[in-house]
gemmi code that builds the backbone of each chain (N, CA, C; Angstrom):
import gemmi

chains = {
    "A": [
        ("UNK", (-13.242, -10.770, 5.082), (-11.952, -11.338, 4.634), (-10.799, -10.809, 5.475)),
        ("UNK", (-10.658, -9.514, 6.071), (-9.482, -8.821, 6.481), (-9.685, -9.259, 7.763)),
        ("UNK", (-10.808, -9.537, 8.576), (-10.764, -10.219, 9.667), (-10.025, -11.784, 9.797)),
        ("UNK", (-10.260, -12.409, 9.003), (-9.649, -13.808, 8.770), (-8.634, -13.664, 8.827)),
        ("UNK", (-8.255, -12.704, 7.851), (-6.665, -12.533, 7.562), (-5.738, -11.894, 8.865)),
        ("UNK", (-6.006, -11.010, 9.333), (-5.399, -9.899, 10.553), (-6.274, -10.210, 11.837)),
        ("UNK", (-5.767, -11.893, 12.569), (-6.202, -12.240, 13.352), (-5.818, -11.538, 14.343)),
        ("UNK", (-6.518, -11.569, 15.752), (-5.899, -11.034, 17.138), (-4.066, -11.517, 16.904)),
        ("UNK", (-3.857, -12.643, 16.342), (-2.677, -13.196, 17.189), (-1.650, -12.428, 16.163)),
        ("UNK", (-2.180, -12.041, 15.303), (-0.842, -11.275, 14.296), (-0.889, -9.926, 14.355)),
        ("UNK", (-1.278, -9.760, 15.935), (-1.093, -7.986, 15.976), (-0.460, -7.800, 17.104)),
        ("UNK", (0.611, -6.621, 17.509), (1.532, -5.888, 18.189), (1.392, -4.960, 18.093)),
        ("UNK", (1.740, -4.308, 19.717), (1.636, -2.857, 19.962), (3.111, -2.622, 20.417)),
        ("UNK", (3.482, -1.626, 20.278), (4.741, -1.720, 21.361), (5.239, -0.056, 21.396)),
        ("UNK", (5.732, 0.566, 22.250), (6.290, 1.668, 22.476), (6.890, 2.486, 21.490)),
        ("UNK", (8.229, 1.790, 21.231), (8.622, 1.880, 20.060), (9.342, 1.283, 19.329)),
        ("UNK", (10.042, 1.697, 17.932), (11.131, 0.757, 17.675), (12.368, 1.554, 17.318)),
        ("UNK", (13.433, 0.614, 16.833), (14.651, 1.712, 16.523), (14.774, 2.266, 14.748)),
        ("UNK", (13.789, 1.207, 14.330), (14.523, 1.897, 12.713), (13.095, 1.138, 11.920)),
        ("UNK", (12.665, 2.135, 10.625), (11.723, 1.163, 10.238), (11.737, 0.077, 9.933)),
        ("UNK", (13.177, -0.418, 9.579), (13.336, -2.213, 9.305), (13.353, -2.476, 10.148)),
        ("UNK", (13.412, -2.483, 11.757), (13.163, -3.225, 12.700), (11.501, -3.510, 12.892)),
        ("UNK", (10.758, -2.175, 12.463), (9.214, -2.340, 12.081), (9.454, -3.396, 11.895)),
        ("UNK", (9.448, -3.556, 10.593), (8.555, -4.264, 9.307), (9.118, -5.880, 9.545)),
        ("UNK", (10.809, -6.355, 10.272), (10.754, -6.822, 10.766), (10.037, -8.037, 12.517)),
        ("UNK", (9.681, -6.812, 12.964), (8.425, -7.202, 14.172), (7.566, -7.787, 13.999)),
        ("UNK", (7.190, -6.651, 12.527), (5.541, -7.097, 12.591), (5.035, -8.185, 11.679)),
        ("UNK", (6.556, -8.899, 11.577), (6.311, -9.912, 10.253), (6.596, -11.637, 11.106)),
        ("UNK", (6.911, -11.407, 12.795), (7.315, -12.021, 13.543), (6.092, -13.582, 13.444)),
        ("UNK", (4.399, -12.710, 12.943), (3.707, -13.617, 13.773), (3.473, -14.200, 12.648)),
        ("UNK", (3.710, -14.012, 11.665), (3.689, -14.775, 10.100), (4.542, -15.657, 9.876)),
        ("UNK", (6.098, -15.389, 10.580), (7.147, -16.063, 10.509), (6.646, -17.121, 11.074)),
        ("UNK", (6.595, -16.841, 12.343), (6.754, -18.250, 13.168), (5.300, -19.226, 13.026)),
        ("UNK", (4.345, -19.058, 12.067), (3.444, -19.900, 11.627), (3.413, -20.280, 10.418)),
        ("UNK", (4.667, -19.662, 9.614), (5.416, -20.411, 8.003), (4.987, -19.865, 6.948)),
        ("UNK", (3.948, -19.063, 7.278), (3.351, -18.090, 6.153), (4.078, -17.139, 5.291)),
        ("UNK", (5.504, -16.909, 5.662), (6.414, -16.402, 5.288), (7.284, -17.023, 5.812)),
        ("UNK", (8.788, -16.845, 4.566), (10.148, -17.003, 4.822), (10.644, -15.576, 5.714)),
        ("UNK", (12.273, -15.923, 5.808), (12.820, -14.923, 6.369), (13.270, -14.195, 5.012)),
        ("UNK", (13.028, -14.613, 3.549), (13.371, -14.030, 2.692), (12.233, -13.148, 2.208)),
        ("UNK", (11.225, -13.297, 2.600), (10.352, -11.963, 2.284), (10.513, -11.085, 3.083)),
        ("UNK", (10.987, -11.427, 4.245), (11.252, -9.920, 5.013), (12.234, -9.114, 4.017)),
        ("UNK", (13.336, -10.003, 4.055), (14.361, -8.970, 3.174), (13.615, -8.297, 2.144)),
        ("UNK", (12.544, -8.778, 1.418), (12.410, -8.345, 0.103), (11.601, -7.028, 0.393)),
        ("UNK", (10.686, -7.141, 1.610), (10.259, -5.962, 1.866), (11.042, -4.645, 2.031)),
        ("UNK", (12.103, -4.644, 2.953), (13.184, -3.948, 3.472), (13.621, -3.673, 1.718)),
        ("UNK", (14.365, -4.188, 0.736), (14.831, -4.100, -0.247), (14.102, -3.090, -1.011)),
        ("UNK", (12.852, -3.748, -1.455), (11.313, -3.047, -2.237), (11.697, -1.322, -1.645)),
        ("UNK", (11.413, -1.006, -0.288), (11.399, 0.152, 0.294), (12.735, 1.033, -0.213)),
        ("UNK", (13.753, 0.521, -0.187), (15.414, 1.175, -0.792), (15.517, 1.350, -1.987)),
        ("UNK", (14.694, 0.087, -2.839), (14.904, 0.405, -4.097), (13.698, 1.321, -4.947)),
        ("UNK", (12.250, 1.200, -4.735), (11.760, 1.659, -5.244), (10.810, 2.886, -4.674)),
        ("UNK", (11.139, 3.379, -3.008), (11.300, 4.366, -2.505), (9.768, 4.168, -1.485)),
        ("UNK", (9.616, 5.385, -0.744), (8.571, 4.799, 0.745), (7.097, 4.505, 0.075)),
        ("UNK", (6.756, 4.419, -1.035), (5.127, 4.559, -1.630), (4.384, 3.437, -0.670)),
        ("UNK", (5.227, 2.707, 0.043), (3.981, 1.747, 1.249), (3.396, 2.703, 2.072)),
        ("UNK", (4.085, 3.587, 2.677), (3.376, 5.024, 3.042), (2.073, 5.398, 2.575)),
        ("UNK", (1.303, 4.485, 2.736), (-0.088, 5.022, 1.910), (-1.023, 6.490, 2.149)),
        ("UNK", (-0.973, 6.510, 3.657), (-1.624, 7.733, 4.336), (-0.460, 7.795, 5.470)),
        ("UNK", (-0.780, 9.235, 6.143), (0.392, 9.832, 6.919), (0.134, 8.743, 8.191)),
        ("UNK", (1.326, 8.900, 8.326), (1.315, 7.674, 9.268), (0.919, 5.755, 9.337)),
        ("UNK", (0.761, 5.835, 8.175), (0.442, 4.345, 8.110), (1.282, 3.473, 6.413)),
        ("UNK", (1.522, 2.356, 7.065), (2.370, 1.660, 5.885), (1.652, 0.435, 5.692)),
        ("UNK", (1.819, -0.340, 4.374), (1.989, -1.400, 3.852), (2.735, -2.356, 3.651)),
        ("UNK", (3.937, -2.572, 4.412), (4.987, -3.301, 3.834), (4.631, -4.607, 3.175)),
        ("UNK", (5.237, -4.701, 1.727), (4.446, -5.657, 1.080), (5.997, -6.023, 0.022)),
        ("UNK", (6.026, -7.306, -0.692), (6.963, -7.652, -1.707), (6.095, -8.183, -2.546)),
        ("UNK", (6.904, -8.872, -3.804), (6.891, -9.455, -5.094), (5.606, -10.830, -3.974)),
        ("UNK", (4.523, -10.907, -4.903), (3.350, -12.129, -4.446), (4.367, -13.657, -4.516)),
        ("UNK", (4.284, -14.618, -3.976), (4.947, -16.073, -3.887), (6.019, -16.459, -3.480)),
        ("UNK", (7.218, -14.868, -3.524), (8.433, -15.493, -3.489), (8.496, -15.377, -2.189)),
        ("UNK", (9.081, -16.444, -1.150), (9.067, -16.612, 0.314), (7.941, -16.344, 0.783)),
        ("UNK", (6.559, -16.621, 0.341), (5.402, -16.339, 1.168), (4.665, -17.999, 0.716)),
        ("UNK", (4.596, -18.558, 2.230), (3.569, -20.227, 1.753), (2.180, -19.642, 1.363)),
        ("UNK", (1.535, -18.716, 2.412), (0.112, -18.738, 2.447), (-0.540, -17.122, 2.210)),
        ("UNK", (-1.723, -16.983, 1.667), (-1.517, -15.463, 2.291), (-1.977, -15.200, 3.806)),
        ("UNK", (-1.768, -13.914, 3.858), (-1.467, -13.604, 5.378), (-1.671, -12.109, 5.616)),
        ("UNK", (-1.588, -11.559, 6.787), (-2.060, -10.140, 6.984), (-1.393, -10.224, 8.097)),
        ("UNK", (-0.579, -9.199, 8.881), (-0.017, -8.981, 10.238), (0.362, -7.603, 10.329)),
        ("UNK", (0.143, -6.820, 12.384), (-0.013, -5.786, 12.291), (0.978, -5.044, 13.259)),
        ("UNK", (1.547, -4.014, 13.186), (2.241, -3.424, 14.252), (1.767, -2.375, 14.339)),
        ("UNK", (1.251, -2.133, 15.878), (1.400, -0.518, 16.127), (2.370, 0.391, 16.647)),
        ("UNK", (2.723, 1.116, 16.607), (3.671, 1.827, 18.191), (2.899, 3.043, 18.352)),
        ("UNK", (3.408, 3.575, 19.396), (3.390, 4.764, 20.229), (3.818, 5.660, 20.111)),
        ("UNK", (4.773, 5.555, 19.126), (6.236, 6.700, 19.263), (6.643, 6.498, 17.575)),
        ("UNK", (5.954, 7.164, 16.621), (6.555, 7.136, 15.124), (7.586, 6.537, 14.782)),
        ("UNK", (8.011, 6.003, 13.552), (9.371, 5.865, 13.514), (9.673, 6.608, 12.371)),
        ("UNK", (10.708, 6.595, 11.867), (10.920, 7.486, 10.642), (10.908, 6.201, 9.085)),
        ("UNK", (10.118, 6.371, 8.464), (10.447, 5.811, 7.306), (11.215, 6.512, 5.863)),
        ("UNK", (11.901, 7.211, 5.991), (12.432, 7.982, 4.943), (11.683, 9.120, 4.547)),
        ("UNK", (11.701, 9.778, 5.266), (11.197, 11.153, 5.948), (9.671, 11.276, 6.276)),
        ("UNK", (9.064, 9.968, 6.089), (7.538, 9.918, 6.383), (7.403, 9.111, 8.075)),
        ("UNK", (7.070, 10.035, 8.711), (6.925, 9.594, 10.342), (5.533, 8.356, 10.190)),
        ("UNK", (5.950, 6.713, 10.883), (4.850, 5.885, 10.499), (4.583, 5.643, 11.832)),
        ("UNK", (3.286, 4.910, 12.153), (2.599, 4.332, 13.137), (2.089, 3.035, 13.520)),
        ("UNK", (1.428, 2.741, 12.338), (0.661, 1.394, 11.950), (1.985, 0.519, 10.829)),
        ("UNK", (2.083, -0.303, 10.912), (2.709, -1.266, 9.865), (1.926, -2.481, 9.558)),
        ("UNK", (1.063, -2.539, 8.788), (0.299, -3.472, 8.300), (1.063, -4.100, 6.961)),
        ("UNK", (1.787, -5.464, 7.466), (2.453, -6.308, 6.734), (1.641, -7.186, 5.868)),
        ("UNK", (1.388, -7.351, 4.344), (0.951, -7.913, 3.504), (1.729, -9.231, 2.666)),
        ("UNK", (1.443, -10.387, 2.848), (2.118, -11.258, 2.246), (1.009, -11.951, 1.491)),
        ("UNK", (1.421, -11.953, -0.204), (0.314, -12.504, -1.235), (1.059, -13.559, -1.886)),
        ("UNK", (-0.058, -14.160, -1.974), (0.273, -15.494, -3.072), (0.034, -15.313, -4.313)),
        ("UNK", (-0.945, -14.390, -4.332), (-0.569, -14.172, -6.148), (-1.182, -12.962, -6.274)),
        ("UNK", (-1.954, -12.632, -7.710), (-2.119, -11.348, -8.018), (-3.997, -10.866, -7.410)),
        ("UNK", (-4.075, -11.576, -7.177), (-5.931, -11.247, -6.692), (-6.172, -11.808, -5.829)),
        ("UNK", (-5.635, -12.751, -4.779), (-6.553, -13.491, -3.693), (-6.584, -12.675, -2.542)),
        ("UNK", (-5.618, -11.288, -2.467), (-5.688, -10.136, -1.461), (-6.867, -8.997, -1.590)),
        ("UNK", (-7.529, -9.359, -3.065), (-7.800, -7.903, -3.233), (-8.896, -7.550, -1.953)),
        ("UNK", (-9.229, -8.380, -1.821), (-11.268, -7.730, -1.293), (-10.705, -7.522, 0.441)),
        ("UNK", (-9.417, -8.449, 0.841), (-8.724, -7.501, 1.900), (-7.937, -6.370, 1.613)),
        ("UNK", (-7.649, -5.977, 0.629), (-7.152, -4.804, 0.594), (-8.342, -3.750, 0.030)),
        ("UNK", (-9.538, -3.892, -0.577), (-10.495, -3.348, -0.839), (-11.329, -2.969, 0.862)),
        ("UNK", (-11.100, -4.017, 1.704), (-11.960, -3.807, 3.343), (-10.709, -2.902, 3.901)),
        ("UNK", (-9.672, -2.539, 3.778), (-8.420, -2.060, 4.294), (-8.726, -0.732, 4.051)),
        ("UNK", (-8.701, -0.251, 2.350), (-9.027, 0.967, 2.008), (-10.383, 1.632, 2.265)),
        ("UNK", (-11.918, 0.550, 2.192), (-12.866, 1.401, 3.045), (-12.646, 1.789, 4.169)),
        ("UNK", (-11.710, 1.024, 5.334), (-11.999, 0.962, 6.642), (-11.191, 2.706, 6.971)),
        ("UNK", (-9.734, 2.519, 6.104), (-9.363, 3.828, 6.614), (-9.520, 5.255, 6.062)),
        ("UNK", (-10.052, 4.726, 5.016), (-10.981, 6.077, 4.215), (-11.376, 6.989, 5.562)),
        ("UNK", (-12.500, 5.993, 5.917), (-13.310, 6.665, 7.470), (-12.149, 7.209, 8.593)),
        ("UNK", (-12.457, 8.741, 8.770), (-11.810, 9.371, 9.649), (-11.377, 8.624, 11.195)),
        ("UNK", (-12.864, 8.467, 11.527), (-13.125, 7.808, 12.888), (-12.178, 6.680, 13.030)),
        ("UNK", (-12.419, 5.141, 11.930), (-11.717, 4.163, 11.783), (-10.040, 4.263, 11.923)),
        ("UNK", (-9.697, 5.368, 11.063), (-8.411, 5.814, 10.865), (-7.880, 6.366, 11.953)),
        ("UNK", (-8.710, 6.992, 13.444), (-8.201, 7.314, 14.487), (-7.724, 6.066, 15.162)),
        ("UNK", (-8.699, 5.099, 15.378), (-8.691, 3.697, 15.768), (-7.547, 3.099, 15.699)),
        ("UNK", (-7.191, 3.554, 14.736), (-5.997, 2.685, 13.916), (-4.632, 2.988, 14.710)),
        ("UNK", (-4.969, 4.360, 14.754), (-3.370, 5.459, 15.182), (-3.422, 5.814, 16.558)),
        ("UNK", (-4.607, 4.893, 17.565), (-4.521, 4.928, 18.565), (-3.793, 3.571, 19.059)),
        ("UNK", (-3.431, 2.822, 18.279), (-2.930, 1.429, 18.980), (-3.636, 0.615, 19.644)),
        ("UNK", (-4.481, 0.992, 20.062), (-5.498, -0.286, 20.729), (-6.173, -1.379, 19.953)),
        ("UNK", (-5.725, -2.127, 20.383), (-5.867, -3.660, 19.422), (-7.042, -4.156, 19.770)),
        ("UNK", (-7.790, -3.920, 20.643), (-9.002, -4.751, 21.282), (-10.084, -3.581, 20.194)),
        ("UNK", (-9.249, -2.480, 20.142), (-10.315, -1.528, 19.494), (-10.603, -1.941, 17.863)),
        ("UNK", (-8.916, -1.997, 17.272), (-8.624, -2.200, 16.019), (-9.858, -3.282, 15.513)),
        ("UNK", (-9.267, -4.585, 16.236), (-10.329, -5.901, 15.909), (-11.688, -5.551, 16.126)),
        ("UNK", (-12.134, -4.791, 17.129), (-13.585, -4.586, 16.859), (-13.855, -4.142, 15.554)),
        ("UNK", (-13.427, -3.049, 14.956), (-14.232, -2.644, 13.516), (-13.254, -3.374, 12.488)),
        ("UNK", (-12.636, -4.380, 12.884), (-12.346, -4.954, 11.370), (-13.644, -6.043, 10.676)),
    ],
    "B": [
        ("UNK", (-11.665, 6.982, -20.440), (-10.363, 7.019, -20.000), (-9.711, 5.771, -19.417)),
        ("UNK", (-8.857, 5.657, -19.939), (-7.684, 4.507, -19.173), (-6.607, 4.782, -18.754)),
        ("UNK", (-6.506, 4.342, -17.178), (-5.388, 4.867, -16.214), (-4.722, 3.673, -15.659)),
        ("UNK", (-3.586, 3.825, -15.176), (-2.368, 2.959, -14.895), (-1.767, 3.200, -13.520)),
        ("UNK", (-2.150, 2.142, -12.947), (-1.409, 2.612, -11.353), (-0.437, 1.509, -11.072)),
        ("UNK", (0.728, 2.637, -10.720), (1.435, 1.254, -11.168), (2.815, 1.471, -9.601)),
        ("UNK", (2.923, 0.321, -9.465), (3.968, 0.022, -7.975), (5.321, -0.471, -8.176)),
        ("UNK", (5.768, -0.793, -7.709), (7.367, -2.003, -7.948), (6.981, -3.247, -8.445)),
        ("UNK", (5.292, -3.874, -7.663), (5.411, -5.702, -7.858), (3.781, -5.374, -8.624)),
        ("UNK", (3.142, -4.767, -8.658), (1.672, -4.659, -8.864), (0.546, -5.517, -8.248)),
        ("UNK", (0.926, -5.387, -7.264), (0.115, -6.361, -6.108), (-0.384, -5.773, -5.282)),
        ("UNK", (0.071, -4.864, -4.625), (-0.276, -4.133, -3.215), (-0.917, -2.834, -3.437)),
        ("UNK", (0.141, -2.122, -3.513), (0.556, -0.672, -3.472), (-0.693, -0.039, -4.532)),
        ("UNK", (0.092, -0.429, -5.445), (-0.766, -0.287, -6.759), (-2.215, -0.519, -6.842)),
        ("UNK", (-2.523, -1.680, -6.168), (-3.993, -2.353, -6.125), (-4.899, -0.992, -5.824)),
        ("UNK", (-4.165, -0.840, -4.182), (-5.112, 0.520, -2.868), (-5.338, 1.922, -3.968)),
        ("UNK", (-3.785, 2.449, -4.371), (-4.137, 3.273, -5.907), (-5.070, 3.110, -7.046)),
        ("UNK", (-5.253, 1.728, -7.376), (-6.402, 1.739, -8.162), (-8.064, 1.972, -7.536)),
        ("UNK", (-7.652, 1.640, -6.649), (-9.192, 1.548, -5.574), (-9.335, 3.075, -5.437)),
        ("UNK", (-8.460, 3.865, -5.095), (-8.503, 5.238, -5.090), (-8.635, 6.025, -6.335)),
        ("UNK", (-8.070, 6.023, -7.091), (-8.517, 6.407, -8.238), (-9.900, 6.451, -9.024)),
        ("UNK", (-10.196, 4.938, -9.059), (-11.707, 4.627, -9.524), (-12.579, 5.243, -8.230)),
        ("UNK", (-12.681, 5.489, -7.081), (-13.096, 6.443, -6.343), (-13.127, 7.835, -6.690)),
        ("UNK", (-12.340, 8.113, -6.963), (-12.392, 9.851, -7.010), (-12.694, 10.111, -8.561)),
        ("UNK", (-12.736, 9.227, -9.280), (-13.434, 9.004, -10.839), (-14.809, 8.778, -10.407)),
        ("UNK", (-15.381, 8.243, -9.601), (-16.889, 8.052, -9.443), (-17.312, 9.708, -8.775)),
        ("UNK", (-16.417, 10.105, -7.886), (-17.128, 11.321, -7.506), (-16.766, 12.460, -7.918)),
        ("UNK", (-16.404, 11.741, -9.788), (-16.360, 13.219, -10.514), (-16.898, 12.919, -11.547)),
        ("UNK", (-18.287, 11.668, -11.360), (-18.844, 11.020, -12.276), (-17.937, 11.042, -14.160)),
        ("UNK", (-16.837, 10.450, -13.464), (-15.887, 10.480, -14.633), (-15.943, 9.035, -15.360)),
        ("UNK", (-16.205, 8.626, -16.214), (-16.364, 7.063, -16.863), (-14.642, 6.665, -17.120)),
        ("UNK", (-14.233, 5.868, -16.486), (-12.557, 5.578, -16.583), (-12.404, 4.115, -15.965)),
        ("UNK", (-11.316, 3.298, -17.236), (-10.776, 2.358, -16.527), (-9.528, 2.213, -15.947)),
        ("UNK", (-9.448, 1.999, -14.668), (-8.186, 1.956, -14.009), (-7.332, 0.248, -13.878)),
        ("UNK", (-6.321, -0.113, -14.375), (-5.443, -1.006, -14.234), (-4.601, -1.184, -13.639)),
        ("UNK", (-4.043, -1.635, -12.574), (-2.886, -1.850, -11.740), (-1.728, -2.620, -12.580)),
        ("UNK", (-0.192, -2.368, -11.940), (0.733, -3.314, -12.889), (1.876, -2.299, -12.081)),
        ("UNK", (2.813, -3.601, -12.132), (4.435, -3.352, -11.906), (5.125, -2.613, -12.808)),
        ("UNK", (6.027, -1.602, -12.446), (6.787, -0.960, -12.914), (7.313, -1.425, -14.442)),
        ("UNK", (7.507, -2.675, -15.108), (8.495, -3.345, -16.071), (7.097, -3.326, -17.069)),
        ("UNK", (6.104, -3.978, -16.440), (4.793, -4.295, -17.323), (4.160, -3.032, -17.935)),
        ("UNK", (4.747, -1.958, -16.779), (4.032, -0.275, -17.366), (4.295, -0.545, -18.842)),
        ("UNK", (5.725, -0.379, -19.310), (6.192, 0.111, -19.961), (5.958, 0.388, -21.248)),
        ("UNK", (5.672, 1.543, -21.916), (5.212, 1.607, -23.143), (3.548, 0.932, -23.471)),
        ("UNK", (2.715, 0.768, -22.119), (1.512, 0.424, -22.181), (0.708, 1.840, -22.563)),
        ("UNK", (-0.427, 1.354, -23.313), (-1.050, 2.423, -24.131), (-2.101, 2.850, -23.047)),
        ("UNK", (-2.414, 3.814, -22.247), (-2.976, 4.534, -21.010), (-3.561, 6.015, -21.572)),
        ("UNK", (-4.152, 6.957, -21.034), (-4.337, 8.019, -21.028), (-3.294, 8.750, -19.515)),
        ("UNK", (-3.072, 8.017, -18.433), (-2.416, 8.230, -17.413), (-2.060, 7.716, -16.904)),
        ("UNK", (-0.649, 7.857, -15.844), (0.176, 6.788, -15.065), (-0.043, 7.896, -14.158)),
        ("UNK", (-0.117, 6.693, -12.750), (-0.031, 7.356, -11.312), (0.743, 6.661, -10.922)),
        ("UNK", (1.970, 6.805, -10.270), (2.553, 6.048, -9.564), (3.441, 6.845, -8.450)),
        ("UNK", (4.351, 6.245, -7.658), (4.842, 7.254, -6.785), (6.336, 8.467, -7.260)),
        ("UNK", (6.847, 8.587, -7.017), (8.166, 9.785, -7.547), (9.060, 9.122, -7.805)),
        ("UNK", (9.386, 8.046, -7.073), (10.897, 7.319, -7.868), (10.213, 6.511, -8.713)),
        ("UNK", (9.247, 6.006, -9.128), (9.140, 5.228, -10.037), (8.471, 6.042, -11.570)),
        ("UNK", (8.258, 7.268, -11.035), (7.746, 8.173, -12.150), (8.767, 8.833, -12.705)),
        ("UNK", (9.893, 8.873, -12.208), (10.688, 9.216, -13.000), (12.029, 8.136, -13.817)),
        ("UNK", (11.229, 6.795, -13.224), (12.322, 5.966, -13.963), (11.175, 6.027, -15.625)),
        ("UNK", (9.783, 6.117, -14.794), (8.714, 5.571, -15.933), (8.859, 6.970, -17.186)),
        ("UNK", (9.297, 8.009, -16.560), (8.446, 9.122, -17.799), (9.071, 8.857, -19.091)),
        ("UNK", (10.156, 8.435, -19.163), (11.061, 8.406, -20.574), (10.446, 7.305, -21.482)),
        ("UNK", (9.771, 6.294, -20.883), (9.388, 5.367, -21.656), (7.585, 5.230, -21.662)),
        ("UNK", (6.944, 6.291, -21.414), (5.616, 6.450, -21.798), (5.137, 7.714, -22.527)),
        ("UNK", (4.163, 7.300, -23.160), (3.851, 8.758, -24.182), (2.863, 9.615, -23.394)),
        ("UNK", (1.848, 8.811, -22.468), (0.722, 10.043, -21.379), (1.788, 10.669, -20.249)),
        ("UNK", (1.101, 11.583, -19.824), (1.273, 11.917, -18.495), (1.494, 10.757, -16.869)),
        ("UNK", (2.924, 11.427, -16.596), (2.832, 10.258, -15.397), (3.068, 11.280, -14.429)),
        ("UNK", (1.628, 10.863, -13.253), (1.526, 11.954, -12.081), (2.287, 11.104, -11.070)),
        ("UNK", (3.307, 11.931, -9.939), (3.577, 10.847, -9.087), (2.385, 11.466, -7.695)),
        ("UNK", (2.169, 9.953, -7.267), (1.846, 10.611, -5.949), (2.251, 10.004, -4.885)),
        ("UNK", (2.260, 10.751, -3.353), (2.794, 10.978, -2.199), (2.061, 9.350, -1.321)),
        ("UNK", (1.205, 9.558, -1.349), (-0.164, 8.751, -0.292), (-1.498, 8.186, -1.625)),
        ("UNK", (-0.977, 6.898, -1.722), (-2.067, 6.051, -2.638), (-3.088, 6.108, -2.317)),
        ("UNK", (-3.135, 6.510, -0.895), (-4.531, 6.269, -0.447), (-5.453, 7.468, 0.360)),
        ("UNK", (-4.479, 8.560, -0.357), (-5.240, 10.161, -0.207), (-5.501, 10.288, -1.037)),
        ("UNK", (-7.214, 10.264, -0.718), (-8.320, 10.836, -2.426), (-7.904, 12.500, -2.638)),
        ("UNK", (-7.421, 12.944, -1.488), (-7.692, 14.473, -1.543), (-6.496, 14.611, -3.175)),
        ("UNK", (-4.887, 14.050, -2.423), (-4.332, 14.105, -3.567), (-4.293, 13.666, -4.411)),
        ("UNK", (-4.757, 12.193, -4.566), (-5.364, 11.635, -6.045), (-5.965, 12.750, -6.604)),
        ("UNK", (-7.077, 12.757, -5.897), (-8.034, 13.797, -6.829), (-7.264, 14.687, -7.653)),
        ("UNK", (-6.370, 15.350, -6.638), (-5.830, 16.656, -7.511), (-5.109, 16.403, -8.727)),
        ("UNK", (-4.273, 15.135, -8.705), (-3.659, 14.797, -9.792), (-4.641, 14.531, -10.909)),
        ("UNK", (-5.570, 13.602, -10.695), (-7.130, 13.579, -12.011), (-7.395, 14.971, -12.402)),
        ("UNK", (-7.388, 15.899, -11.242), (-7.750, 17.445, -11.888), (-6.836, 17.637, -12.850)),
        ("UNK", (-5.815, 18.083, -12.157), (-4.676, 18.362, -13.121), (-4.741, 17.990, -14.237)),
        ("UNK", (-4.789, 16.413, -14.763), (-4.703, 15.490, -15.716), (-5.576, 16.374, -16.942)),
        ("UNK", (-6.961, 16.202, -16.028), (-8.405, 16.592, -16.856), (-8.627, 18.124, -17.518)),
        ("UNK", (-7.516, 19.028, -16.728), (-7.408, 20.559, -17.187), (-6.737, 20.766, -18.243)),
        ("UNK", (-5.320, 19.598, -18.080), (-4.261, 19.352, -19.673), (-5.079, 18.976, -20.567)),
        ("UNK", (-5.679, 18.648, -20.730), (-5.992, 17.206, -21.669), (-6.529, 17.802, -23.005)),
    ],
}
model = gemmi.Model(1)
for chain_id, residues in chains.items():
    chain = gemmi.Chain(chain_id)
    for i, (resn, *xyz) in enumerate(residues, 1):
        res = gemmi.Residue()
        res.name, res.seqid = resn, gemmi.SeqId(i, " ")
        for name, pos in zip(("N", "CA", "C"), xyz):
            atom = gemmi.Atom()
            atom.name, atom.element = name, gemmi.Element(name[0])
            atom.pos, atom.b_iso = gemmi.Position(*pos), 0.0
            res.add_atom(atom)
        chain.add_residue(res)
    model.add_chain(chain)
structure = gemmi.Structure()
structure.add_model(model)
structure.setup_entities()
């Protein structure tokens, strides 16, 4: 399922960025421009993070940015950013930004169930925080 | 046991927390059901425990009667775990 979802074409690497909303902005670029999201779920992500504080931070260095399931999202969807160079998310230094857009309350789970085995695994979880995308897609 | 993991929207966040939880309940062969849910839906739900993160555990503690652990990383068993310890030493 998480393969379907977090195709080659909805993943980015890049050096770095300037602020984590420019993240979560980026990495929501390849969802945008195929309608799977509005430009109003970006906001809601950015919002979610201010108001109810960094818990997308799941493991050090890696995020979830995710909002409320339907509102500004057509389809579900999965999209990925890496960088090189941390950014600060409110005092948690991130790496990975794995952007989540749901349509409702369960049609994500068994990708977010392949998400949490994959980075459980140490090895996988290096994969991840190395940025290499040719690598990433191999063990998804 | 019945536990409550609970996020801002109960979709995401919350989900990976429940997945973690019922994990570190299996490898403390602990028999427990874990439920995911948004912050509003917590409220005053009948649980043995709330996990959720620090700002939302402290909007939540005033309006639940169990224990609400916050945690850091939903998806560190190490600190899940510790919070289930904790939980399981009160109890």
């Amino acid at each position: 399922m998480l393969k379907e979802l977090l195709q080659k074409s909805h993943m980015q690497q890049r050096e770095k960025v300037d602020s984590w909303e420019d993240a979560i902005k980026i990495a929501s670029i390849p969802l945008l421009k195929e309608g799977i999201i509005e430009e109003s779920y970006i906001e809601n992500m950015i919002k979610s993070v201010n108001k109810n504080g960094p818990y997308i931070v799941l493991m050090d260095y890696f995020a979830l940015p995710h909002a409320k399931a339907g509102e500004g999202v057509n389809r579900l969807g999965m999209s990925l950013l890496t960088l090189n160079h941390p950014v600060d998310l409110k005092g948690n230094p991130v790496k990975v930004f794995l952007v989540l857009a749901a349509v409702d309350a369960t049609s994500h789970i068994e990708a977010l169930a392949d998400i949490s085995k994959l980075l459980m695994d140490p090895k996988n979880y290096e994969i991840f925080m190395s940025g290499d995308l040719d690598k990433i897609n191999d063990i998804l | 046991m019945k536990f409550l993991a609970v996020c801002g929207f109960g979709v995401g966040s919350s989900m990976i927390l429940k997945m973690t939880l019922e994990k570190v309940c299996r490898e403390r062969n602990l028999d427990c059901e874990v439920e995911n849910t948004d912050i509003s839906s917590a409220r005053g739900m009948n649980v043995d425990a709330v996990f959720t993160s620090q700002e939302l555990a402290d909007e939540l503690k005033g309006s639940m009667k169990c224990p609400v652990f916050p945690i850091k990383r939903y998806m560190d068993k190490e600190e899940v775990g510790k919070a289930l310890d904790e939980f399981l030493k009160n109890k």
